[in-house]
N, C-alpha and C positions, 0 to 999 in steps of 0.2 A: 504494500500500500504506500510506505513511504517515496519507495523508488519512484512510483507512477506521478505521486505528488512533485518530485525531485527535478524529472522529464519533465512535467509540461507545464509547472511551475517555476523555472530557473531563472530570477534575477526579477520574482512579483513577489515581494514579501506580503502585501498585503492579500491575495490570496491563498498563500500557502497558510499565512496562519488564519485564516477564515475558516479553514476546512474544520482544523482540531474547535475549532471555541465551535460552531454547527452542531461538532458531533457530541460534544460535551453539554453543548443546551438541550440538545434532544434526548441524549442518555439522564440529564438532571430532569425531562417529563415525564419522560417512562418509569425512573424510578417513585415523581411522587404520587404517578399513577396507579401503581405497584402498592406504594403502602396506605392508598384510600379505600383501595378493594378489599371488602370485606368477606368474599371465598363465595356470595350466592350471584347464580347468572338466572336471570330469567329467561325462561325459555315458552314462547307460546305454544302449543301443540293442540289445533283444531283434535274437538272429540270426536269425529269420523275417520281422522288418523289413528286414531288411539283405536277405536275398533277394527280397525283392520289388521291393525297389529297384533294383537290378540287372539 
């Protein structure tokens, strides 16, 4: 990953470091995405699905 950064980022500082602070903002939503979720998913499942499954 770096290398690719390295190639066709050579001599854009303000790009190259764009990338990492992106990828660090994104990993800081997912994680406080992660600890809001309380473990239940709703899930709807029409009751003529359910009978056919059965």
């Amino acid at each position: 990953m770096l290398s690719y950064v390295n190639q066709h980022y050579k001599g854009r500082t303000s790009e190259g470091l764009s990338l990492p602070l992106i990828i660090g903002g994104l990993a800081l939503i997912f994680k406080s995405m992660l600890m809001s979720y309380n473990g239940n998913i709703e899930i709807y499942v029409p009751a003529d699905a359910m009978a056919q499954a059965a």
